[in-house]
LUMLODREN-541892 format. One line per 2 residues: their letters; for each residue x negated, y, z of N, C-alpha, C. Coordinates in steps of 0.05 Angstrom, whole numbers, plus 5000, padded with zeros to 4 digits. Layout:
A = X Y Z X Y Z X Y Z ~ ...
//
This chain:
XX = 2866 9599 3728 2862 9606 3700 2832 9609 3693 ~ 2818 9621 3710 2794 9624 3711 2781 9596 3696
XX = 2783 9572 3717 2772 9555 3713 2771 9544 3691 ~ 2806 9544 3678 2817 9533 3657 2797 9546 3629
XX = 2787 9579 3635 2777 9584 3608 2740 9575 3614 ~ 2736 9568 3643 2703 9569 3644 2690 9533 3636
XX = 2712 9512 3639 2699 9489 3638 2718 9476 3606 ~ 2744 9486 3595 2758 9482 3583 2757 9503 3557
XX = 2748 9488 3534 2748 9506 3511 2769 9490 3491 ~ 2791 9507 3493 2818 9505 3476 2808 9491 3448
XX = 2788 9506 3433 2791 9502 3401 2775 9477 3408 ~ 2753 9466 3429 2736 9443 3431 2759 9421 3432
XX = 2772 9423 3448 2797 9400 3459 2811 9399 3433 ~ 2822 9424 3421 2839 9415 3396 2820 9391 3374
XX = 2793 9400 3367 2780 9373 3347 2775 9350 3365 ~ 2790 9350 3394 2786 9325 3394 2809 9308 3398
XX = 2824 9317 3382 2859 9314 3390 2853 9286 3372 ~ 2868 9264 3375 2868 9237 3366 2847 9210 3380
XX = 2824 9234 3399 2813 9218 3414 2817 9205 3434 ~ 2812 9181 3452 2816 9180 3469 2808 9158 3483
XX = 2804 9162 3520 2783 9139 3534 2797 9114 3535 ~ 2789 9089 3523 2800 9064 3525 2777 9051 3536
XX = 2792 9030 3556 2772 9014 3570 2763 8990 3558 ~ 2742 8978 3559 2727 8959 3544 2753 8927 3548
XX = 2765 8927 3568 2775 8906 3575 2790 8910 3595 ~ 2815 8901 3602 2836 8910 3610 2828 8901 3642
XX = 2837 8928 3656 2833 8924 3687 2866 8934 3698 ~ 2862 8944 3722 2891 8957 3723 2908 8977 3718
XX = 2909 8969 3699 2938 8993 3688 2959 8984 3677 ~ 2980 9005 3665 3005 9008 3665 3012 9017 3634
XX = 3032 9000 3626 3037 9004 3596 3051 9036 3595 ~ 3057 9044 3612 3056 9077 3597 3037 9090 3594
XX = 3021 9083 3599 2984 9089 3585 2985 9076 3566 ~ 2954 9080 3558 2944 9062 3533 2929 9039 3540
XX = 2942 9026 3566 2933 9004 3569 2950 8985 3573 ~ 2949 8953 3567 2970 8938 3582 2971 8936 3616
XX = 2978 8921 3624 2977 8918 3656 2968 8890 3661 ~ 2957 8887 3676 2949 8851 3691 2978 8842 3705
XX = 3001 8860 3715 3010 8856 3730 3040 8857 3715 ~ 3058 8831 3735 3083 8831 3722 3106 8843 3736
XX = 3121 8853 3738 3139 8871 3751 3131 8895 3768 ~ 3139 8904 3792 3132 8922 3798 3126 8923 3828
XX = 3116 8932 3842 3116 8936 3875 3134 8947 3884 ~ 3135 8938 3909 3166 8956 3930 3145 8984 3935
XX = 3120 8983 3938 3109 9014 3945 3112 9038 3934 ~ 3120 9056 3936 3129 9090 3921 3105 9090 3919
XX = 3085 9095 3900 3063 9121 3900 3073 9147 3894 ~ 3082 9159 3869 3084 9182 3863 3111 9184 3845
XX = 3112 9212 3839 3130 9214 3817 3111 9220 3783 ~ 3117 9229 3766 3109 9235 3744 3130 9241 3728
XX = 3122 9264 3711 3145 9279 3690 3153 9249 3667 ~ 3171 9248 3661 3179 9235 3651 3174 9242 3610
XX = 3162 9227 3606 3147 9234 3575 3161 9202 3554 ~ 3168 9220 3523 3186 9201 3508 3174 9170 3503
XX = 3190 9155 3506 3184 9126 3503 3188 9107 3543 ~ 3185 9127 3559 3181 9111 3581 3214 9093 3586
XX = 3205 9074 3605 3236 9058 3612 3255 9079 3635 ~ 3273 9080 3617 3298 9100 3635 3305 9092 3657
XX = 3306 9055 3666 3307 9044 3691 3294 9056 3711 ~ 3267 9071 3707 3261 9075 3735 3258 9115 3740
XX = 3281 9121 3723 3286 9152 3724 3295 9159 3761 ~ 3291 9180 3765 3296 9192 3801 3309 9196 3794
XX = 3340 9194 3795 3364 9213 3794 3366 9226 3809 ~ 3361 9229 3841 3361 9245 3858 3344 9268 3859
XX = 3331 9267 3840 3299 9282 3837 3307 9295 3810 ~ 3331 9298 3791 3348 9306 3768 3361 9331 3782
XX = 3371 9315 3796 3401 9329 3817 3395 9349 3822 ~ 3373 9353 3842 3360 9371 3850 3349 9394 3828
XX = 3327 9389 3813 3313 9406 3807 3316 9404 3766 ~ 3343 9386 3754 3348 9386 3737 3328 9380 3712
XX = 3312 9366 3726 3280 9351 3706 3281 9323 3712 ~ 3279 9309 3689 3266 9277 3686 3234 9274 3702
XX = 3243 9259 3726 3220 9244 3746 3223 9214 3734 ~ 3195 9198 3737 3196 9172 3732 3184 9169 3763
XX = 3192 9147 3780 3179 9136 3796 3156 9121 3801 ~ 3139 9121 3808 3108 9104 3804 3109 9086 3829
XX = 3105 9069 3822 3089 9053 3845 3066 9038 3848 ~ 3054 9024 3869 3024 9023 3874 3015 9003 3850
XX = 3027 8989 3837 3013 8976 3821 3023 8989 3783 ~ 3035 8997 3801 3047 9014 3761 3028 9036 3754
XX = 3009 9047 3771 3003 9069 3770 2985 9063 3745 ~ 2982 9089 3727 2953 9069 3697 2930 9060 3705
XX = 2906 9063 3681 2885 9058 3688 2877 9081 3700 ~ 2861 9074 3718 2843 9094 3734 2820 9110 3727
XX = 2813 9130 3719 2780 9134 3710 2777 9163 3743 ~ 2754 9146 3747 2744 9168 3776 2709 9180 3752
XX = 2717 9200 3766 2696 9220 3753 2678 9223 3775 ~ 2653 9217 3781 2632 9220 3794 2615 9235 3792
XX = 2610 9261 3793 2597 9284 3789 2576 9289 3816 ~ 2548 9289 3802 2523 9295 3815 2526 9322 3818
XX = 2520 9331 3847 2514 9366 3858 2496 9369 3864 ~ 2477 9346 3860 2453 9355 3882 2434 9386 3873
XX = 2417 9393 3881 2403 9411 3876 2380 9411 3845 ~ 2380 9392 3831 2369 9396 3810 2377 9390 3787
XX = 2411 9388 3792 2427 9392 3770 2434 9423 3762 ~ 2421 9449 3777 2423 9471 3776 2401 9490 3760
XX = 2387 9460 3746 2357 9471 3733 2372 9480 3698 ~ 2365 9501 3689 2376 9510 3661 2357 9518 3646
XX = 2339 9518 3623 2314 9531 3623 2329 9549 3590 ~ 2306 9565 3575 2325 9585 3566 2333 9576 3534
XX = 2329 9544 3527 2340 9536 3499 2360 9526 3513 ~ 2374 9527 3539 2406 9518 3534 2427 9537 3555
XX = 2449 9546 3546 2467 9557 3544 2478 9550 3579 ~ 2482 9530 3588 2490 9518 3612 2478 9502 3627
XX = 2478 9504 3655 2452 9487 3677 2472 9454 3663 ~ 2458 9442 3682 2462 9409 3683 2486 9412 3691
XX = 2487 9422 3708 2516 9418 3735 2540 9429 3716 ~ 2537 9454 3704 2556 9467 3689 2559 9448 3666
XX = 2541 9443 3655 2543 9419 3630 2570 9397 3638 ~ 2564 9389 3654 2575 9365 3667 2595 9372 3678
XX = 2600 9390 3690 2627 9396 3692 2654 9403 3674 ~ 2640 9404 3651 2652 9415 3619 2664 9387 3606
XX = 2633 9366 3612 2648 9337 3608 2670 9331 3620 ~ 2659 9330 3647 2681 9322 3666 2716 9330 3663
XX = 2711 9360 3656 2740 9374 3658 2753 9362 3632 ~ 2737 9355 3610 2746 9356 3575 2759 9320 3582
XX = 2746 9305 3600 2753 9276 3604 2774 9277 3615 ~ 2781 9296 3642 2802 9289 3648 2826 9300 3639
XX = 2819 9327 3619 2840 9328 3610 2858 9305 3584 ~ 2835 9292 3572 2845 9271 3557 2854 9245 3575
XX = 2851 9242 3594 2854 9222 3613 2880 9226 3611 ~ 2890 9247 3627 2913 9255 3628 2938 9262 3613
XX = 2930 9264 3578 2946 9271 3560 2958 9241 3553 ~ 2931 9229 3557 2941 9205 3552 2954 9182 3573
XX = 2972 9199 3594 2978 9188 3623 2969 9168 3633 ~ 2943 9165 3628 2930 9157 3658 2917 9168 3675
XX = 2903 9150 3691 2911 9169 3726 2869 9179 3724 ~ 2866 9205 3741 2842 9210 3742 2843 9225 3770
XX = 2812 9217 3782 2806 9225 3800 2774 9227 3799 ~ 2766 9247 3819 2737 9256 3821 2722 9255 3847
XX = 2698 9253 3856 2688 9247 3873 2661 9275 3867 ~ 2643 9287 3885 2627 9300 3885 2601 9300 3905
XX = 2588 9294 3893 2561 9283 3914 2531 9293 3905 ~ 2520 9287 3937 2497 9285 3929 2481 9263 3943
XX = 2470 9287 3977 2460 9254 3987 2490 9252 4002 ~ 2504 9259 4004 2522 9250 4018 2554 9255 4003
XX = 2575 9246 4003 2599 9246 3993 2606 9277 3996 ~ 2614 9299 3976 2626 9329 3991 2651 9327 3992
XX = 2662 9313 3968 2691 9317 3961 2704 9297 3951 ~ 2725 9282 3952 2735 9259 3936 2770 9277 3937
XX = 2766 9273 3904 2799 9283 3896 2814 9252 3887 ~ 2839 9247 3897 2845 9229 3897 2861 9228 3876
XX = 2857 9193 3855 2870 9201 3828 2906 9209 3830 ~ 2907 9214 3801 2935 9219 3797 2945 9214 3769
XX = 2954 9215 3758 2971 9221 3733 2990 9242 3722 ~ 2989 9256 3748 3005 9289 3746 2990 9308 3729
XX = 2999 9311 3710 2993 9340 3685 2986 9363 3705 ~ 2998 9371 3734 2978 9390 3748 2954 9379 3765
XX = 2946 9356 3759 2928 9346 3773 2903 9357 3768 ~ 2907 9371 3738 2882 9383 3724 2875 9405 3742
XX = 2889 9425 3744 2894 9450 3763 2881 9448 3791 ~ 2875 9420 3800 2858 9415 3827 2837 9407 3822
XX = 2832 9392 3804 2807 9380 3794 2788 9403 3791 ~ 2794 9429 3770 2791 9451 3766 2781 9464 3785
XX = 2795 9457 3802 2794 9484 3823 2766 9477 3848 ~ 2764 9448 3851 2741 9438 3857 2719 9436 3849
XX = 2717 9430 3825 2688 9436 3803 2687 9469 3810 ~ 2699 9493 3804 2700 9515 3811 2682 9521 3839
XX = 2690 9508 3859 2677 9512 3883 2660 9496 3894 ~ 2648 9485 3867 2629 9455 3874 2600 9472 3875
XX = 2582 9470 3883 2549 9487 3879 2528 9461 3876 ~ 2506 9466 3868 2484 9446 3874 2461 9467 3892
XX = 2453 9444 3914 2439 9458 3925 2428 9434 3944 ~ 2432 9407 3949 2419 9390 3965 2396 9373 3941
XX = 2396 9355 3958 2376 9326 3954 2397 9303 3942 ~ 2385 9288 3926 2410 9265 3921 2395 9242 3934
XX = 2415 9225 3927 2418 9198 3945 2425 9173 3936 ~ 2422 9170 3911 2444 9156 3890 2449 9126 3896
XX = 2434 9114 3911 2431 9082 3923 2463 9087 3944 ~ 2455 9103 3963 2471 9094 3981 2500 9101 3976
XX = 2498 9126 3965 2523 9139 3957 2539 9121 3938 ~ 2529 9105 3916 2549 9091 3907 2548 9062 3911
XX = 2537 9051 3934 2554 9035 3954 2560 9049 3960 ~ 2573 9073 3984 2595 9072 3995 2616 9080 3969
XX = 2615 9081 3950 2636 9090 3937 2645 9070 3918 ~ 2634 9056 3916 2647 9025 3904 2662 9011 3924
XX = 2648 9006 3946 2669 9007 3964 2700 9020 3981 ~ 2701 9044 3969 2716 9070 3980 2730 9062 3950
XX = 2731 9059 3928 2750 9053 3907 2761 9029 3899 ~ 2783 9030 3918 2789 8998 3923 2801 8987 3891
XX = 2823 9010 3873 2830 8994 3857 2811 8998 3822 ~ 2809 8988 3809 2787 8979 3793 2793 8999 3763
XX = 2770 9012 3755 2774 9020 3737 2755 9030 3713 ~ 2748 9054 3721 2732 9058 3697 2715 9090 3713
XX = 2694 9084 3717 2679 9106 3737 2659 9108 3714 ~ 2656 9143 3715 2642 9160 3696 2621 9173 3711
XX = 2595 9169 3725 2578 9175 3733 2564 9205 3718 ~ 2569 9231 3729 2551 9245 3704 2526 9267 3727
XX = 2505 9257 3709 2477 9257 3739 2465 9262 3714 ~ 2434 9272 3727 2411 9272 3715 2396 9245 3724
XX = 2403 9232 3747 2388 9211 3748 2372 9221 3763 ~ 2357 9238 3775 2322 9242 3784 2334 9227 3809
XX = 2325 9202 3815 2324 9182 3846 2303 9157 3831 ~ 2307 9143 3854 2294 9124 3854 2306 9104 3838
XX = 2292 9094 3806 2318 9071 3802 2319 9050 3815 ~ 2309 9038 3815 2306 9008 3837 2329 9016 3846
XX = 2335 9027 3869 2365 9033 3889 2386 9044 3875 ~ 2382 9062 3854 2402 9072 3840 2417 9046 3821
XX = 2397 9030 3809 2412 9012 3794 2422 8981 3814 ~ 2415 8984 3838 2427 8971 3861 2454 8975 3874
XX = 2458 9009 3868 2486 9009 3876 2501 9016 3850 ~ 2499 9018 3826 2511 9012 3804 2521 8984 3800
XX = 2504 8965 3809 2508 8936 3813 2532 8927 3831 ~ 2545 8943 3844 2551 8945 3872 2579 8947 3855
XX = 2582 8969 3840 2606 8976 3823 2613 8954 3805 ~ 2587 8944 3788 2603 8922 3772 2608 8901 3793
XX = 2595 8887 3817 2612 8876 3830 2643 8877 3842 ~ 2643 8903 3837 2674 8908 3850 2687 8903 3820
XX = 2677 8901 3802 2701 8895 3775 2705 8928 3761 ~ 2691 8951 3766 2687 8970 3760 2675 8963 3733
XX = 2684 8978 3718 2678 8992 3688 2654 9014 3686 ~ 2628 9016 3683 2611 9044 3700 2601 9045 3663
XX = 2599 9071 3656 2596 9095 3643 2576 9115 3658 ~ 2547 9109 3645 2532 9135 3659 2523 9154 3630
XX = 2529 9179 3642 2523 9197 3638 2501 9211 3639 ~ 2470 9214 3618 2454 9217 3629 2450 9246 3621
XX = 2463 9271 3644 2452 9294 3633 2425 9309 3628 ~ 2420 9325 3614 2387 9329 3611 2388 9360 3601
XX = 2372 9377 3610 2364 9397 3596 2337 9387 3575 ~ 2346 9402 3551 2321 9392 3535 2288 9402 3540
XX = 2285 9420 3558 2260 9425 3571 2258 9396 3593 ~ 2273 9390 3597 2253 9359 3615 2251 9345 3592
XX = 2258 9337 3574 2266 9323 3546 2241 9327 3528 ~ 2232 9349 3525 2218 9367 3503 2191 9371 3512
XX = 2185 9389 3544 2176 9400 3546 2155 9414 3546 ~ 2167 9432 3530 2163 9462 3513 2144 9475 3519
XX = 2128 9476 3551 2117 9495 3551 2079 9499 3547 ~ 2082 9523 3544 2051 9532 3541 2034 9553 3556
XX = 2052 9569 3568 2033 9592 3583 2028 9571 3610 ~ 2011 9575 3630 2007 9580 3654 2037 9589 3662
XX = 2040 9565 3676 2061 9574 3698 2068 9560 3723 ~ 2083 9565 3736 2092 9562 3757 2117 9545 3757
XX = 2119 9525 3774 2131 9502 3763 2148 9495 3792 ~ 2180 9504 3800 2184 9511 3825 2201 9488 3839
XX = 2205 9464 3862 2197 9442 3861 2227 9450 3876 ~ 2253 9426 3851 2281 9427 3875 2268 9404 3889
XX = 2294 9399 3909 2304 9384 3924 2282 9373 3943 ~ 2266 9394 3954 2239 9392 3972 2218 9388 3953
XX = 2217 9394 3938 2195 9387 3924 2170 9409 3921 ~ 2156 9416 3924 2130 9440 3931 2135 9450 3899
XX = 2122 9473 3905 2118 9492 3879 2087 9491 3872 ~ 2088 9492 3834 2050 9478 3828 2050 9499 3807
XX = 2024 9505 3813 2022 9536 3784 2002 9517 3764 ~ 1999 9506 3746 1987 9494 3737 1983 9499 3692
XX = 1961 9499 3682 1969 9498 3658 1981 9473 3639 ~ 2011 9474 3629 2029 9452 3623 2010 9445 3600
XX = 1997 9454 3583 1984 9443 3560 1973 9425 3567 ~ 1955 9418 3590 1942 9393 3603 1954 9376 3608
XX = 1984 9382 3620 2003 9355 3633 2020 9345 3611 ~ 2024 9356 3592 2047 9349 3573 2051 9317 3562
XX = 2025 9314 3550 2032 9287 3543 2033 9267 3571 ~ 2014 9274 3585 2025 9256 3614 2054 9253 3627
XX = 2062 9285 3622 2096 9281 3637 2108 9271 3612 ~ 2099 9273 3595 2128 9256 3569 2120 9230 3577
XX = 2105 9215 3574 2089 9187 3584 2112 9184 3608 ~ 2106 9191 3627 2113 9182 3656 2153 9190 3654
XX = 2157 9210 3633 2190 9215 3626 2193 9199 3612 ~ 2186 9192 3607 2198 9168 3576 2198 9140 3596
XX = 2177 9134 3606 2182 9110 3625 2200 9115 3650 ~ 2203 9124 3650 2236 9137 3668 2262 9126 3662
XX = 2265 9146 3640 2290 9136 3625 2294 9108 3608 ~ 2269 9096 3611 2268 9060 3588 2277 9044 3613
XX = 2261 9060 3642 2273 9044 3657 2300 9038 3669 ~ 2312 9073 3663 2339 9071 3671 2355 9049 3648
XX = 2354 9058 3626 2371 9046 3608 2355 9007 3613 ~ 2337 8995 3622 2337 8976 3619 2356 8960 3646
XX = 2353 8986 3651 2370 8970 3686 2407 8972 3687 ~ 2407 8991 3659 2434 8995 3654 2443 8969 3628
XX = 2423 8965 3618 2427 8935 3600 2438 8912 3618 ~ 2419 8911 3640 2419 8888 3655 2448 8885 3665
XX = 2450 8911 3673 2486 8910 3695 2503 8914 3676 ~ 2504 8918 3646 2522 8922 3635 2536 8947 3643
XX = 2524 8972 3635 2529 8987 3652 2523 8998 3620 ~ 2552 9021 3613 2543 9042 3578 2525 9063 3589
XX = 2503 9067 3571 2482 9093 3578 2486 9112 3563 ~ 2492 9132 3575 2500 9156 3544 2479 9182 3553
XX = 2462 9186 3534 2446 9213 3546 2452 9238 3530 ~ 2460 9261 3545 2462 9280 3529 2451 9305 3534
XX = 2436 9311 3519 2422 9339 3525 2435 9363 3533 ~ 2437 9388 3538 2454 9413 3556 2451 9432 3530
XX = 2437 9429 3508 2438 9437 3482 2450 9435 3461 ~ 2464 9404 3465 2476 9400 3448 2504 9404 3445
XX = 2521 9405 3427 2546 9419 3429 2566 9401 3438 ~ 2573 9405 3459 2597 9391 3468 2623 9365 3456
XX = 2632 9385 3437 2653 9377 3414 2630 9350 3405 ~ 2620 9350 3397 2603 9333 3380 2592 9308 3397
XX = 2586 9311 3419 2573 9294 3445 2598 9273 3446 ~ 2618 9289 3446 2644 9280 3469 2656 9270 3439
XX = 2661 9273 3418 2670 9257 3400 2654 9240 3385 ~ 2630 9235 3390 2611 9210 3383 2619 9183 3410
XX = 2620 9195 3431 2621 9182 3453 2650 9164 3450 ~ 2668 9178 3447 2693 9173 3437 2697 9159 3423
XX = 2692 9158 3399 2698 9148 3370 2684 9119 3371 ~ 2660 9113 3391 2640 9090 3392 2659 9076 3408
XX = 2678 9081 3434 2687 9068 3443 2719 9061 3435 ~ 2722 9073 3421 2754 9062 3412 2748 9045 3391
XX = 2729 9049 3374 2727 9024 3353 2715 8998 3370 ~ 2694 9005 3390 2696 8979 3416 2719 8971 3411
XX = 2739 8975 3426 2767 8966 3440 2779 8963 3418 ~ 2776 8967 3397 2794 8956 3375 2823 8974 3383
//
């Protein structure tokens, strides 16, 4: 419950009731989602069960799974399962930077996304799963379509920390590779790597027939930055600590930040890859229903 009130805000989710993630172009899923399917009939493989919700086909009800526990199960199998959206959430150590015009670090930001996505993921029965990284893979939750799937997802972000180095080249090759069936991967990072490699293994994803959505989180002090006294400037992810006066560097680091991010987004043009940047200031509700609203009038 904890979790449910720290990444999940009831009245936020209620204004965004009528929203919801549709994919640019149909990959694999299952018409009890909001997607069609590529595929015609069904597989002999069981994947899972799922509560049975109005409109689905009564043919593939568990009756033995009735018997028992006196609830409507639908049976899933490996290719019925919906569309997929894997949630990719950056831990590294300087997603933990918060400065004092915003309310929540990066990491917390992003986990607010993350939780508010998959709970729409899921209302709208398709399947979500999450991955947690930095330089190296911590955690991969494997998707689902189960209404308690939220309840683990939760419970992981909960016990997720930032505190390493990232890695973003290698990590997503292995994880384009590690997601064998194709869908719709939500990257939500600050980005600080190398792009060259970073937009190498993004490339890696649209090769696999992946759908990629980056997420570019930001506190508005890297965005802005604000400052003016003499200070001390304390360096994540190995990076040395510099006491220096910011009035001298400012227009230099906006210069050298701005060519940062032209470069990310030009490398996200190239791969066809959506760029969404959102500041840790701005209000949630509003982020997540612009983001929304742009992509369902996409998809018609």
């Amino acid at each position: 419950m904890e979790a449910n009130r720290k990444y999940l805000d009831p009245r936020m989710l209620a204004k965004l009731e009528g929203l919801e993630l549709r994919a640019k172009r149909v990959i694999e899923g299952y018409v009890a989602g909001l997607h069609r399917s590529p595929y015609q009939g069904f597989s002999v493989e069981f994947a899972e069960h799922r509560e049975y919700a109005p409109g689905d086909d009564l043919r593939y009800l568990d009756w033995k799974v009735f018997g028992r526990t006196d609830k409507y199960y639908l049976k899933q199998y490996e290719e019925e399962t919906n569309l997929i959206t894997y949630l990719l959430l950056d831990t590294s150590e300087s997603m933990h930077y918060k400065s004092d015009a915003a309310a929540l670090s990066k990491l917390e930001y992003a986990k607010c996304v993350a939780a508010s996505l998959a709970y729409l993921v899921l209302r709208q029965q398709d399947s979500v799963g999450m991955v947690a990284f930095d330089d190296q893979v911590r955690s991969v939750i494997r998707q689902s379509s189960s209404p308690s799937h939220l309840k683990q997802l939760l419970h992981v972000m909960e016990q997720t920390s930032a505190q390493r180095k990232t890695d973003t080249g290698p990590i997503f090759h292995d994880l384009a590779e590690r997601l064998k069936k194709r869908g719709i991967c939500i990257i939500l990072s600050d980005l600080f790597d190398d792009v060259d490699h970073m937009m190498t293994g993004l490339k890696h994803f649209r090769h696999r027939r992946h759908e990629v959505i980056l997420f570019h989180i930001l506190d508005p002090a890297e965005l802005d930055f604000p400052f003016r006294q003499t200070a001390k400037f304390v360096g994540l992810e190995e990076l040395p600590e510099v006491v220096t006066d910011p009035r001298s560097l400012r227009k230099a680091y906006l210069e050298e930040f701005n060519r940062f991010v032209n470069s990310v987004k030009r490398g996200c043009r190239a791969n066809n890859v959506e760029y969404v940047q959102i500041r840790t200031d701005e209000s949630l509700e509003v982020a997540l229903s612009a983001f929304l609203s742009r992509r369902m009038m996409r998809a018609g």
